[in-house]
N, C-alpha and C positions, 0 to 999 in steps of 0.2 A: 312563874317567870316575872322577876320585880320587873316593874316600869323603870326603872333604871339600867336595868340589863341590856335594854335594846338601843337604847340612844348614846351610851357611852363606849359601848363597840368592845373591844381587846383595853380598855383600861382595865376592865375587872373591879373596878371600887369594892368594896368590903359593904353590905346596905342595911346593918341593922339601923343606921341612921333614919331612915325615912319613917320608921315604926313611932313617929313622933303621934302629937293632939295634928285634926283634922288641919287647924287654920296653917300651922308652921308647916304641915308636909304642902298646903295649896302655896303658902309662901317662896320655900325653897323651889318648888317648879317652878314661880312663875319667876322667880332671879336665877335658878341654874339651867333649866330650859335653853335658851337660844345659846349661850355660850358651850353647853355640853356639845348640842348637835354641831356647832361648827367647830369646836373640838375633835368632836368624831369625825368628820373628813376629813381634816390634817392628817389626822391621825392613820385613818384608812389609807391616807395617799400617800404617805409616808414611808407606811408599814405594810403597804402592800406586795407580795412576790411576783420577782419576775413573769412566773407561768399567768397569772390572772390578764383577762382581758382588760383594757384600760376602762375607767367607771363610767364615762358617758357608754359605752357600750351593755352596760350591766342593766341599767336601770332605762331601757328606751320606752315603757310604757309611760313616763311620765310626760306632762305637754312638753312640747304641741301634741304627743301622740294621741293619732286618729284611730282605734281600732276596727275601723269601718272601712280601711283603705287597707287594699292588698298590699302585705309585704312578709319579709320572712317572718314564719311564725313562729311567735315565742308563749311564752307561760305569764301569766302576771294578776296581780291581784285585784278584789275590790275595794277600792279606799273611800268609798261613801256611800249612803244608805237611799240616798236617791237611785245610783247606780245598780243596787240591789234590788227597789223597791220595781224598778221599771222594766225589769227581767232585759238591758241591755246588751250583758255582756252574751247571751244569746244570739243576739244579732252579730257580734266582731267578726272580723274576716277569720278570728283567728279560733273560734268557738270549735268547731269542726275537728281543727288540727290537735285539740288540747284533751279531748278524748278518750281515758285508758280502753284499752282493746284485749287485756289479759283479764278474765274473769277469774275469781276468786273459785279454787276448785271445791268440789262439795266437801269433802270431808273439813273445810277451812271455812264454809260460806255462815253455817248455824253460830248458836251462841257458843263462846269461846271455854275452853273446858276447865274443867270444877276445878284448879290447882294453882298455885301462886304462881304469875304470870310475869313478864317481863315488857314493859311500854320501854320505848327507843325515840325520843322529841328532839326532829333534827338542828335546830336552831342555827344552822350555820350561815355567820354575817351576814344575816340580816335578811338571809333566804333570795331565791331565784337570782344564783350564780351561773356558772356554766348551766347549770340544769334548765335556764333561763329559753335554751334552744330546743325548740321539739325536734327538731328533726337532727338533732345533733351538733357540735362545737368541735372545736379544733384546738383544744386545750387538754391531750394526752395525757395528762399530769391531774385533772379535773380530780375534785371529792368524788368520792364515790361508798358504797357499802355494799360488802357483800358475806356477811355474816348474819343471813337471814333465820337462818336453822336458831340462832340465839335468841329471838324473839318471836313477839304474840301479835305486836301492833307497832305501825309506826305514825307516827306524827309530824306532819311537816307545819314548822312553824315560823311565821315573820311577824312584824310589827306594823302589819297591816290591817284594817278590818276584817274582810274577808281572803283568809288566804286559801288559795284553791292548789294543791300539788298537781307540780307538774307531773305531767302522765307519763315522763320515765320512770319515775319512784312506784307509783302504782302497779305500773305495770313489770317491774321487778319487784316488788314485793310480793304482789298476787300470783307470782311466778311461784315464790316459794311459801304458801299460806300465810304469809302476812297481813291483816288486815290495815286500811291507811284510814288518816284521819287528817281531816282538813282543822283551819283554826278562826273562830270569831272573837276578836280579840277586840274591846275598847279600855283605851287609859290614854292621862294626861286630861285635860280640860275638851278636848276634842271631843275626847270617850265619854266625859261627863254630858255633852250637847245630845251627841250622839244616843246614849239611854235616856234621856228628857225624851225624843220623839221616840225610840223604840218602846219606851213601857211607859209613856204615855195612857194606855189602856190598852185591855186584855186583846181585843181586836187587831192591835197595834202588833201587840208582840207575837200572836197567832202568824199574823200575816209576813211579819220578819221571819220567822222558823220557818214558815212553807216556802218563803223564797230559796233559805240556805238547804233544804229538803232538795226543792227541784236542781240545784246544781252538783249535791254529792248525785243525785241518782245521773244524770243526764252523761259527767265525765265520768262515771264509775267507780268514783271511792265511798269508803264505809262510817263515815260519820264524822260529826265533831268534837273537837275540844273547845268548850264555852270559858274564853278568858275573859273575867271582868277584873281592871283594876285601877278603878274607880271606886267615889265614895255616893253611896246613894240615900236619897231621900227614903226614909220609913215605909211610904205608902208606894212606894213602888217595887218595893220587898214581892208582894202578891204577883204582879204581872210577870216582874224575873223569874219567876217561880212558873207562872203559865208558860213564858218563852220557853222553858228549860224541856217540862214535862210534854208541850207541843211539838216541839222539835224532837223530842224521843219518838214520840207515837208516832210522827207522821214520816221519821227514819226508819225506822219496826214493822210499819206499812208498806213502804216503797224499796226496800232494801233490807231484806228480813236476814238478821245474823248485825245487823251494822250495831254504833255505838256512839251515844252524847254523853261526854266527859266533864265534868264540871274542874276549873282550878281553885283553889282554894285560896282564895283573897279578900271576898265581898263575903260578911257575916250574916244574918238575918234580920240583925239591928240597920243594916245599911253602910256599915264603917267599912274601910279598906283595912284589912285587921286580919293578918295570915297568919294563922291558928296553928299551922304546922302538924296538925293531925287532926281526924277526924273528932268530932265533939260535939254540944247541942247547937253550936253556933252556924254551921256550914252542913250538918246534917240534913236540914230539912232541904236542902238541892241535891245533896247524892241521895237522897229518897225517890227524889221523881225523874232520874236520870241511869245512866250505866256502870257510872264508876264518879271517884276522886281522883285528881292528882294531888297529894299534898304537896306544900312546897317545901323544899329544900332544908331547912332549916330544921327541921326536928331533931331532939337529944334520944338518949341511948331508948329510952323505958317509952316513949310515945308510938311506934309499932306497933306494940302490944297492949297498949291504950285505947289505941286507931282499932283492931282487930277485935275487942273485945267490945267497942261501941257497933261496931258492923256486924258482928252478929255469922246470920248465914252468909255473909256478903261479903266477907274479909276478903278475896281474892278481887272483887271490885274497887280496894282502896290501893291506889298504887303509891309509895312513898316516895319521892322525889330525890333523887341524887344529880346534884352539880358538878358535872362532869371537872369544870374548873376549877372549883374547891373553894367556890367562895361560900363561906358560915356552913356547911355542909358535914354532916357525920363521916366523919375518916377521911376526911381532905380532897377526896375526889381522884381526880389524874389517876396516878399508874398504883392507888390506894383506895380506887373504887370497889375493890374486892371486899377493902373491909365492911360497906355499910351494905353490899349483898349477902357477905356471910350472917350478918344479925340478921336482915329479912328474912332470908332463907330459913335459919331458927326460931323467928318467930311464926314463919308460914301465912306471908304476904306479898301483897305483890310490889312492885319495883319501877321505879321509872326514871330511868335514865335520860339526864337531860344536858344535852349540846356533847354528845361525841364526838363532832368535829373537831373539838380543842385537839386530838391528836395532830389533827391538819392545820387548822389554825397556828398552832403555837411549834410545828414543821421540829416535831421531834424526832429522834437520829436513831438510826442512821440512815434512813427515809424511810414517807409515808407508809408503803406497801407495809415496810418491815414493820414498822412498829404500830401500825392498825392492825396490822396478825398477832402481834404481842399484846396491846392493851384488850382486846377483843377475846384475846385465849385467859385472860384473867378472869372476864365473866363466864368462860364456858367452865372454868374450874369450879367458882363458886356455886353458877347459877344449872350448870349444866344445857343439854341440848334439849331443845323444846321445839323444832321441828322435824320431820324425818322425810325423805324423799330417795325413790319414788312409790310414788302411791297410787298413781294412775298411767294407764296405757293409750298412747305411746308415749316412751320417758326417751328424751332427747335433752343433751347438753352437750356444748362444744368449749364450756370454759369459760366461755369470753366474759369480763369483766365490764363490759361497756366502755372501754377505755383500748387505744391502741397505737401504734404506727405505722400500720397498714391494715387492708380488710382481705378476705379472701371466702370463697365462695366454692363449695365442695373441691375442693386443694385447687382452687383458680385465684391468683391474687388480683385483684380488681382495681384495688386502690393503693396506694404506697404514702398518704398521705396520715400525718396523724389526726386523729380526734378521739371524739367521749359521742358517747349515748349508753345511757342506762339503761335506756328500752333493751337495749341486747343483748342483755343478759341473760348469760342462760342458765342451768341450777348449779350453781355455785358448788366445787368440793371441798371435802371436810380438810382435805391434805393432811394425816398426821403420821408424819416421820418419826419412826422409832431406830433409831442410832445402836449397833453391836458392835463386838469384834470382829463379827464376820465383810459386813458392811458399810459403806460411808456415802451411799448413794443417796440423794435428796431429790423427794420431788419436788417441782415449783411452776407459779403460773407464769409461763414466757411468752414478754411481749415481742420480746425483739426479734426472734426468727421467725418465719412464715407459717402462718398458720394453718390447719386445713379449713377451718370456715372459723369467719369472725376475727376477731383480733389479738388472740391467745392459744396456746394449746398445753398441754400440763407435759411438762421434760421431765425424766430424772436422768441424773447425771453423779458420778462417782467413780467408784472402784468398787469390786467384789470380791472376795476373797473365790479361790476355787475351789470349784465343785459346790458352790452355793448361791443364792437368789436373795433377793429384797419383796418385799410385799410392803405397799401405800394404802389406806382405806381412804375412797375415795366419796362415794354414798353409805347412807347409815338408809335401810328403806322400811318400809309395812304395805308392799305390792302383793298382794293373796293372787294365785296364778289359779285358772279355769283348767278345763279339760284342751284348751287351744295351746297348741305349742307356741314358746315364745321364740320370736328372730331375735340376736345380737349382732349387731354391722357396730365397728369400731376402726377409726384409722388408724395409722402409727410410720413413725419415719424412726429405719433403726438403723445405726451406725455400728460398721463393721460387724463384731460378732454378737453386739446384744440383741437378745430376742425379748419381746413384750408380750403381754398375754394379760386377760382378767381372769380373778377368781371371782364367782357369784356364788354367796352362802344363803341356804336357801333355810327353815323352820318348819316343824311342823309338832303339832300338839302329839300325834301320833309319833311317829318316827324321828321323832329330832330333829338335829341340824344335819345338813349335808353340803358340804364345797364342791362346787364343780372348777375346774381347771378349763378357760379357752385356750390353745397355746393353737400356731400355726406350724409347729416344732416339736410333733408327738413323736417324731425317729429318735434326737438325739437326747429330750428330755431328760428317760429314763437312765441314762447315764450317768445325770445328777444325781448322784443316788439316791438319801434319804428324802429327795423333792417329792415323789412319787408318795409316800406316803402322808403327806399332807392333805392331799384330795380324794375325796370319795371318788372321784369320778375327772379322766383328761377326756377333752372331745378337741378333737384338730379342727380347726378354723380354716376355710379354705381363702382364696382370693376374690372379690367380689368385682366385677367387670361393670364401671362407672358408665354413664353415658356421655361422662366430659372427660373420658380417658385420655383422648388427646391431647385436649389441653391444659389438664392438671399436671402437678408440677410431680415428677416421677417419682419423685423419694417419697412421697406419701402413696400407702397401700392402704386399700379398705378390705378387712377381712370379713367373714359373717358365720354365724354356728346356727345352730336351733337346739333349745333343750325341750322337753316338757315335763314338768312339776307340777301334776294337779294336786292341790289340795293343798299344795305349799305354800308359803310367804316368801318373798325375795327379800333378805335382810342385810343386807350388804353388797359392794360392790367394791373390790380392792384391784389393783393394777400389781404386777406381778413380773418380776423383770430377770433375767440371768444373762450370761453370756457361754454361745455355743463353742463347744470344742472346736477348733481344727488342728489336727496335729500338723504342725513343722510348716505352720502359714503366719504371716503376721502382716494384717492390716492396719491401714491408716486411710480415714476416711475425713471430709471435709463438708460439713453441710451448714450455710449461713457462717452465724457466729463462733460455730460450735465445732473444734476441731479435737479429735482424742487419737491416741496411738493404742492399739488393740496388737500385745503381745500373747503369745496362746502360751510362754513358758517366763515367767515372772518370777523376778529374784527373791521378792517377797510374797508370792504365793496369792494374789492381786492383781485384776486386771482392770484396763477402765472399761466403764460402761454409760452409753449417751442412749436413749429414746426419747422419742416425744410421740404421745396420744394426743391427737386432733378431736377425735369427738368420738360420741358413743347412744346410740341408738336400740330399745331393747321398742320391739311391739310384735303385734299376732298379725298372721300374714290377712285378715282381715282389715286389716288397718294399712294395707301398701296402698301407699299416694295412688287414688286416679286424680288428675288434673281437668278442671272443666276444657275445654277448647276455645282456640282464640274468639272463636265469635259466640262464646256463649258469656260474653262482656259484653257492655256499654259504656266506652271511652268517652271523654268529653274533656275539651280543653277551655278553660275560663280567665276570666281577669287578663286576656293574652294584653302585652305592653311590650310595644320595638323602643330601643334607642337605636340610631346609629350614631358609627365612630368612624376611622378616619379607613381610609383608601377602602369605602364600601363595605366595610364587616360592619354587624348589626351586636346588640345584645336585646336578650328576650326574656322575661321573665312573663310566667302564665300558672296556673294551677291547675293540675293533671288531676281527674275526676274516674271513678270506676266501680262499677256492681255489677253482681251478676244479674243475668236476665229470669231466671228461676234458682233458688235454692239457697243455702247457704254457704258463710261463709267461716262459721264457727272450726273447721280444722285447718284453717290456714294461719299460722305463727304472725307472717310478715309479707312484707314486697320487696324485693329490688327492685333497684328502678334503674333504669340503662336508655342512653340514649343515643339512634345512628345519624349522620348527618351524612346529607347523600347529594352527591353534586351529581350536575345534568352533566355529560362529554356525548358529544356528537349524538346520536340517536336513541344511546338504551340509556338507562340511570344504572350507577355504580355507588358505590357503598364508600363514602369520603376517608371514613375510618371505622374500624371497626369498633363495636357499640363500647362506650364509654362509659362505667357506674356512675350513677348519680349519688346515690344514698339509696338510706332504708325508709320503708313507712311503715307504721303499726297501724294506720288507719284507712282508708279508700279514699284517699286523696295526698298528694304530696302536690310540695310548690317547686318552684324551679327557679332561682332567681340571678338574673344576667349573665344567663348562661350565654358566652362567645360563639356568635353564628359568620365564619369565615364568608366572604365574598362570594365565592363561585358555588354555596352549600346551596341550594334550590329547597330543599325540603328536611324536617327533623321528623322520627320515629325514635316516639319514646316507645320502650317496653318496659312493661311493666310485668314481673318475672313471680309467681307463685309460690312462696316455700310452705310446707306443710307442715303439723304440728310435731313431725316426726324425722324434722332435718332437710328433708327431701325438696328441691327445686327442680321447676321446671324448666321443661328445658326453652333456649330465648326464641330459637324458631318457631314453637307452637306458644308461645306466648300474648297475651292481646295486647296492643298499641295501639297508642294517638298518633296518628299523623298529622302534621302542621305546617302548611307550606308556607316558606320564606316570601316575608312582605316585600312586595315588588319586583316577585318570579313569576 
């Protein structure tokens, strides 16, 4: 990552220039320096999108900010070695909130496996954007990634000292075995000051490694990427070398499976001098560390260069590809394929860097689309390199972390847009295959009501008659026990389509087997050659919610049970047709989505609309119990009244909660819900009914100037349980803070 890259934003400069003698490159910083950076705002403010929040909002860590004083909590970095050395940011209000809460599952926790690998280095402008919000943004349209399955590791990276990911990233990635990696980055003259007192001596640099040790361990991510680029004095070669090899061990120690990644910048000699492959010069750091990232620049035969100086270690040198396509092998952009199909031949690993430029440079015919498109070019080359599910209970409801409403087992709670990455749940594979029989597309839909979260997967088309669509939606390596497994899936079907999943199951012995769920075993068989597709149909009955009243009707939960001991679960596809009725013809209307269901079609073609809400497989061992409300301890903190005009108040305070014994490792999340209950005459009534706040990944959420209406006497927050299996509690047995209104 040139020191150019960060300060001059979306220009893109072309940088073999800086590759000059030591004095001319300190030159040109110290004359292009201050006019780039203030180029770069123009620039940024210029060239900024509608959707993004305005820039004083982006960057609120900067002074005067206090992190010691309550307020909404955000994500943000360490920009000096004082701040590190004094273990402060521990202290911030905001420490707590920043968190990841999703553990890395075991089969993803150990060292990463013997094969050439895929690193993903998020770089985008400049880092902690929307994602800036822990508890969430209001920016629907937010960056986001959800092509986890394509990679090994992700990297989140700014142009900061110490950059700490915010815990949405971690906690979707560790969703789907992604390992994350934070970034210690020094350059420019700053960066020079800066390694004067870090390697200063061995002591020195010990003691910087165990500070950035205790912060991966504390929020939960798995190690760093060490960028230096900077030019160093000789004799501080040796202590760089201790920081590097310090900070591994005592990563390997505290976090065993994690990763220190050296960039390749700083030589042995001391020069800022980017080698572009591995060699004797930048060797002696990936010796005492995890891996390389080379930088970007390498020609066709340096791969194979790189590979053959690494030895048994080739899958730890990743080669850097610039997603932008500055000086970069195969230009990058939507011709990133080509410098994965060489790595791929030469059997190395890979590291993609700034895939945001899809977003950034807002290529057509939007985001969504063409992050599906630039993203299925690596799965071409690079293929799928994770698989899900692997462990029981497997829940996914779709959601993207992004939305225009929320909803909450088929209850919609919120109708307001935003983003949180935290809620993401396993991402699918979606791969539509197009016939003559067929023109049905599945797709992630935000815009109709979801059954939980902010998405649900639709497909929508035509069928030709007497025939079905099939989507793969998980690719999995779930080994099944002797314990039968539950399947609970929603679905909202329009006129005559019926939905159903197939689950392909493995086995060394006996093969493959598909079983068919359909809630529609009478008229199935009708479809004639459908039947012969599956080993096995089992009918799906109707699952009776405990929020049946208030969920929104069109959405149905069905549930099955198989048992496959000894088998793998290796698949999981959706599965769609539409039911005969002779001499009927519907027309049904749900949200956005309106189709005419003819049963006698001129072209032998009828339309077909579903949407699956979510899909839950676990062993009845694993049905949610919920501790009870008083097996919590509530606590409300930091509480702060303003009032406003004709006696209404705003409050802002920080909701606190643990159990009193046990743990809390199967619980996914929190809603958070709040009643406001005004006094009338003798008994208290409920002012309105409980209002979502948001989500927490952590045991603690904030609350901030929340509107307390005049005659409201008392707030009850609840705080609502979901379990790693979908499953919430319900808000009557829920535990709550109560907080009586200042001056009732």
């Amino acid at each position: 990552m040139r020191a150019f890259r960060g300060q001059i934003g979306r220009l893109r400069v072309p940088l073999p220039c800086v590759r000059g003698r030591r004095g001319v490159l300190a030159a040109l910083r110290r004359l292009l320096l201050p006019p780039l950076r203030l180029l770069c705002r123009v620039v940024a403010m210029a060239d900024k999108p509608d959707k993004e929040p305005p820039q004083e909002e982006l960057r609120p860590w900067e002074p005067p900010f206090d992190p010691s004083k309550p307020s909404t909590p955000i994500s943000y970095p360490i920009t000096n070695l004082d701040a590190l050395e004094s273990r402060s940011y521990f202290e911030s209000f905001h420490f707590p909130f920043n968190k990841a809460s999703v553990p890395l599952p075991s089969s993803a926790a150990g060292v990463l496996p013997a094969r050439r690998r895929l690193l993903a280095c998020h770089d985008f402008k400049g880092g902690y954007r929307d994602d800036i919000w822990v508890q969430g943004g209001a920016n629907p349209g937010a960056y986001a990634i959800w092509h986890w399955h394509l990679m090994d590791v992700f990297i989140y990276f700014s142009h900061y000292l110490v950059t700490l990911p915010p815990p949405c990233w971690t906690n979707a990635a560790h969703t789907h075995g992604v390992k994350v990696l934070g970034t210690f980055l020094t350059e420019w003259d700053e960066g020079a000051a800066i390694c004067n007192t870090l390697l200063s001596s061995k002591t020195s640099a010990r003691m910087y490694a165990e500070r950035l040790t205790e912060l991966a361990t504390a929020l939960g991510f798995d190690g760093w990427l060490v960028n230096m680029e900077v030019n160093l004095d000789l004799q501080q070669i040796d202590n760089l070398k201790e920081f590097i090899r310090h900070l591994s061990q005592t990563m390997h120690s505290s976090v065993p499976g994690s990763l220190v990644i050296w960039y390749d910048a700083v030589t042995v000699d001391g020069k800022l001098d980017w080698q572009d492959q591995l060699n004797e010069k930048n060797k002696p750091f990936f010796d005492v560390c995890d891996g390389i990232l080379v930088n970007y620049s390498w020609k066709e035969k340096y791969p194979e260069v790189s590979a053959t100086v690494a030895g048994n270690r080739r899958f730890d040198v990743y080669m850097g590809i610039d997603i932008f396509g500055r000086n970069t092998y195969g230009g990058g952009q939507w011709n990133t394929n080509i410098a994965l199909d060489l790595l791929k031949n030469d059997d190395i690993s890979a590291a993609i860097f700034a895939p945001g430029w899809v977003y950034e440079t807002e290529q057509q015919p939007d985001f969504h689309t063409a992050q599906n498109r630039w993203w299925g070019l690596v799965e071409q080359s690079w293929g799928r390199l994770q698989s899900y599910p692997k462990l029981l209970p497997f829940y996914s409801n779709f959601d993207q972390g992004h939305g225009y409403h929320f909803s909450i087992e088929g209850l919609q709670v919120a109708d307001d847009p935003w983003n949180n990455i935290s809620c993401q749940g396993f991402q699918p594979l979606i791969h539509n295959f197009m016939n003559s029989q067929t023109d049905v597309q599945a797709f992630i839909n935000f815009k109709d009501a979801s059954y939980s979260g902010g998405g649900n997967i639709t497909a929508k088309g035509s069928l030709k008659d007497n025939t079905s669509f099939s989507t793969m939606l998980f690719c999995g390596e779930l080994p099944l026990e002797d314990l039968p497994v539950h399947i609970l899936y929603s679905v909202k079907l329009i006129g005559n389509s019926i939905l159903g999943l197939c689950l392909e199951f493995s086995s060394e012995i006996n093969g493959r087997i598909s079983i068919l769920i359909i809630n529609d075993t009478q008229t199935f068989p009708t479809v004639n050659h459908l039947t012969n597709k599956y080993d096995e149909i089992i009918c799906s009955q109707v699952r009776k919610t405990k929020m049946e009243a208030l969920a929104d009707a069109a959405w149905i939960v069905y549930e099955a049970s198989v048992k496959m001991s000894g088998y793998t679960l290796t698949g999981i596809h959706v599965v769609g047709y539409n039911m005969r009725r002779p001499g009927v013809t519907e027309s049904a209307t749900v949200d956005s989505t309106k189709i005419e269901n003819e049963t006698v079609s001129t072209d032998g073609f009828s339309s077909y609309c579903a949407s699956l809400g979510h899909i839950t497989i676990r062993t009845s061992e694993q049905n949610m119990e919920f501790p009870p409300a008083d097996s919590w301890i509530t606590d409300g903190q930091h509480i702060s009244w303003t009032s406003r005009s004709q006696g209404t108040k705003d409050v802002s305070l920080k909701i606190a909660w643990k159990l009193k014994s046990g743990s809390t490792t199967s619980f996914m999340k929190y809603s958070i819900y709040v009643e406001k209950i005004a006094k009338e005459a003798t008994s208290d009534r409920i002012y309105k009914v409980p209002s979502y706040l948001g989500i927490a990944k952590v045991e603690t959420f904030y609350v901030s100037d929340l509107d307390v209406p005049s005659e409201v006497t008392s707030l009850r927050f609840i705080i609502q349980v979901c379990g790693l299996d979908g499953a919430c509690q319900k808000l009557c047995e829920s535990p709550a803070f109560v907080l009586a209104v200042e001056g009732h």
